[in-house]
Rosetta silent file (secondary structure, phi, psi, omega in degrees, C-alpha in Angstrom):
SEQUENCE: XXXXXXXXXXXXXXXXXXXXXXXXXXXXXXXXXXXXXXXXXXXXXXXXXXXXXXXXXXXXXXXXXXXXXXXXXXXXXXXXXXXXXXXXXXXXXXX
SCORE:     score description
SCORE:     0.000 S_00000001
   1 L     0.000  128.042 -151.183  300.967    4.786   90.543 S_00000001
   2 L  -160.099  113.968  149.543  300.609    7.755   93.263 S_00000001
   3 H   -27.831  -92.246 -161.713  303.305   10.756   93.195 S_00000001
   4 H   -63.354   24.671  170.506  302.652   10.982   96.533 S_00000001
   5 H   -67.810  -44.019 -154.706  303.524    7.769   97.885 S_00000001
   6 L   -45.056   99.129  174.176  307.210    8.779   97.027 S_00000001
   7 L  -106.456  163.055 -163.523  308.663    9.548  100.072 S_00000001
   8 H   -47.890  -36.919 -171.886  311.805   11.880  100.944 S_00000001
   9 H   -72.205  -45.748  159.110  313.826    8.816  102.215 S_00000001
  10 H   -41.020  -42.089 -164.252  313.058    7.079   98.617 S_00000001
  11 H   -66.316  -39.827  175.267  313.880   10.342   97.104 S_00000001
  12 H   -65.485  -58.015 -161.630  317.699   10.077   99.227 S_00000001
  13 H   -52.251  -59.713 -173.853  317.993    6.551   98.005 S_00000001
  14 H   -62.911  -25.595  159.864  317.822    7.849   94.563 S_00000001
  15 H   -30.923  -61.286 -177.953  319.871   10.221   94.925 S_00000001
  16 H   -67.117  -34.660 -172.052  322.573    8.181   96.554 S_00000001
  17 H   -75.987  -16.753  177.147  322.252    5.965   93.374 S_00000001
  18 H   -41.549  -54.853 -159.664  322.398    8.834   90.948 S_00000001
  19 H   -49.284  -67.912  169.439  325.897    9.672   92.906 S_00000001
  20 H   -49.347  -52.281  175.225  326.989    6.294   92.483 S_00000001
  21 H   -69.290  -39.281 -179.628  326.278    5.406   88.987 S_00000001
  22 L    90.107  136.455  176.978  327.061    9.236   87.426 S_00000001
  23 H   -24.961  -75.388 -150.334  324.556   11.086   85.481 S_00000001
  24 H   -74.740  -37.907 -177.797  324.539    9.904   82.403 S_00000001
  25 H   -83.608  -18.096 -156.992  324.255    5.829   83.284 S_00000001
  26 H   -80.805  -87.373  172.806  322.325    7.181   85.525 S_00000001
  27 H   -56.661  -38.268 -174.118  319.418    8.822   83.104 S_00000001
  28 H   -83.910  -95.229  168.975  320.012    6.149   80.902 S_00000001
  29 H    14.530  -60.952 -141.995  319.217    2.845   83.479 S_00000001
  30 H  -102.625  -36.767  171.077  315.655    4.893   84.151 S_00000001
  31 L   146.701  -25.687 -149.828  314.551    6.183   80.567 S_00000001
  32 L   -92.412  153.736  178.849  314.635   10.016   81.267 S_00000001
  33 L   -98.538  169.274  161.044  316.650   12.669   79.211 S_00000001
  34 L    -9.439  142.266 -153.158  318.051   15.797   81.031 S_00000001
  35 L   -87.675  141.788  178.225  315.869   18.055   83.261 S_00000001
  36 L   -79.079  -52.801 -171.067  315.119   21.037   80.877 S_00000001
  37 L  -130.502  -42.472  168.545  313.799   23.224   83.633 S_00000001
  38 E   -63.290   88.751  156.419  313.110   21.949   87.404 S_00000001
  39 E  -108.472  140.261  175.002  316.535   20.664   89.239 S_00000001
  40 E   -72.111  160.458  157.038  316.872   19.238   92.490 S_00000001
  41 E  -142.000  141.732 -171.796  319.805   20.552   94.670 S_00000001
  42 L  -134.517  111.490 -172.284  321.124   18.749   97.494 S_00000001
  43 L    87.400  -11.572 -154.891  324.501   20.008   99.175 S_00000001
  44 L    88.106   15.186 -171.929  325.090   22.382   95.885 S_00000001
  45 L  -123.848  126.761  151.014  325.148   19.477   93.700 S_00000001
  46 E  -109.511  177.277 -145.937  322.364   19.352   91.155 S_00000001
  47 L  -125.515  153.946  151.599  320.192   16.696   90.337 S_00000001
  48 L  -100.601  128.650 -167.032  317.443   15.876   87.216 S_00000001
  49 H   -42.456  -78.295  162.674  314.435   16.379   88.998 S_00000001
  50 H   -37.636  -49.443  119.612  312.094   14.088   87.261 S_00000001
  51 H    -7.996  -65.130  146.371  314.420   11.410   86.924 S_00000001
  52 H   -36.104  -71.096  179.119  314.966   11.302   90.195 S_00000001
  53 H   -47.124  -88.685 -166.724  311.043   11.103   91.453 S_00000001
  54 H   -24.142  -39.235 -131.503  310.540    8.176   88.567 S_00000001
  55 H  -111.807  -21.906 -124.376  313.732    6.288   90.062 S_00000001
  56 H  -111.610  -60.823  162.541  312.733    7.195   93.361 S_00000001
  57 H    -4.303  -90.687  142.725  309.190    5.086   92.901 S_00000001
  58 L    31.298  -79.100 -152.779  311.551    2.511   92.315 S_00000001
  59 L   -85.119   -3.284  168.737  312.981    2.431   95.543 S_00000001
  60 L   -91.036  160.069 -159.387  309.531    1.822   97.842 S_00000001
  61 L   -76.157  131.856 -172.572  308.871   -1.264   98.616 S_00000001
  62 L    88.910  -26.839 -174.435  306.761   -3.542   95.719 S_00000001
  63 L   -95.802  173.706  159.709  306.914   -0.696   93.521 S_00000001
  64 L   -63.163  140.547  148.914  308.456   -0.075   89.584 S_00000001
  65 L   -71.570  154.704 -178.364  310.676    2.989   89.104 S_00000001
  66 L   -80.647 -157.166  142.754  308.221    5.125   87.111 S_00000001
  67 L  -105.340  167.760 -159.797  308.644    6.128   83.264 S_00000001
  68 L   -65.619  -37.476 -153.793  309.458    9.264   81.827 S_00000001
  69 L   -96.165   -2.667 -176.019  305.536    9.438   79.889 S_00000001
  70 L   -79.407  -17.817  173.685  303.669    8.119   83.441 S_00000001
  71 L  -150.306 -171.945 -158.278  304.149   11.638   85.068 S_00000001
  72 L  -113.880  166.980  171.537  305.158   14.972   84.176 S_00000001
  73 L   -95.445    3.940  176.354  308.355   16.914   85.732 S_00000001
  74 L   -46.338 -176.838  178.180  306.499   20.382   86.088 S_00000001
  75 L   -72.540  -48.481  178.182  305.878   22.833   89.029 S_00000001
  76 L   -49.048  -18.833 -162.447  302.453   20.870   89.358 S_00000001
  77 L  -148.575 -133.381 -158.727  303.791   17.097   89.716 S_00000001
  78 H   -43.982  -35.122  168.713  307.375   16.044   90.074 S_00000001
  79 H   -97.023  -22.817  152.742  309.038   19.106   91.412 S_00000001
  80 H   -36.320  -43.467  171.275  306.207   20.234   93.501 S_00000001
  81 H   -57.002  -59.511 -172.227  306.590   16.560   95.476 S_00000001
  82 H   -51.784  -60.137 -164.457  310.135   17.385   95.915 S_00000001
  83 H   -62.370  -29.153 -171.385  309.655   21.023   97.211 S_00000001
  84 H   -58.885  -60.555  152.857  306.204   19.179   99.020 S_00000001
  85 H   -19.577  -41.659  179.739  309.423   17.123  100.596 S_00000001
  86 L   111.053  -14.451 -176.751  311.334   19.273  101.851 S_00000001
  87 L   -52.694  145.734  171.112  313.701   19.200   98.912 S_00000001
  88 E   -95.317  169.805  171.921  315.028   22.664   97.451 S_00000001
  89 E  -140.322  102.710 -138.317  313.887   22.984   93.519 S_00000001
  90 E  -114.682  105.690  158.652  315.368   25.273   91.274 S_00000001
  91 E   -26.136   82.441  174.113  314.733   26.772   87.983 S_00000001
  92 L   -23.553  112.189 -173.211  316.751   26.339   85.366 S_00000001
  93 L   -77.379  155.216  145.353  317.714   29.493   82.868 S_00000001
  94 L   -93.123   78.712  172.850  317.162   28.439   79.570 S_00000001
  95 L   -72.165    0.000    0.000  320.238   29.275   77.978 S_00000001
């Protein structure tokens, strides 16, 4: 398992299926709960970050989507790849 295999076109693919499925069936299908602090945004629409990456694994060829405990969703790991990506990645308030 290598973050950075993940590439931006995986990362759309997950995307489109987030879109398609809806959040919540969505989150559920891959293991992960809500992003607490890192969301992608694509278009104005956000995304859970982490959730995303893991699902996004998934989508290269041969591999598993990842699980929620195989990587972490920090600035350091999953949303660093995305912003690494070209992706924007936004900070949540914790309200």
């Amino acid at each position: 398992m290598a973050l950075n295999d993940i590439t931006r076109s995986a990362v759309l693919l997950a995307v489109e299926e987030y879109d398609h499925r809806g959040r919540d069936a969505f989150l559920e299908k891959y293991g992960f709960g809500p992003a607490r602090t890192y969301v992608l945004v694509i278009d104005g629409k956000e995304y859970d970050s982490k959730a995303i990456v893991g699902a996004a694994h998934g989508h290269l060829p041969g591999l598993d989507p990842l699980e929620s405990g195989e990587f972490s969703g920090g600035r350091n790991h999953a949303a660093k790849l995305l912003g690494d990506l070209g992706f924007e990645v936004v900070t949540r308030d914790a309200t």
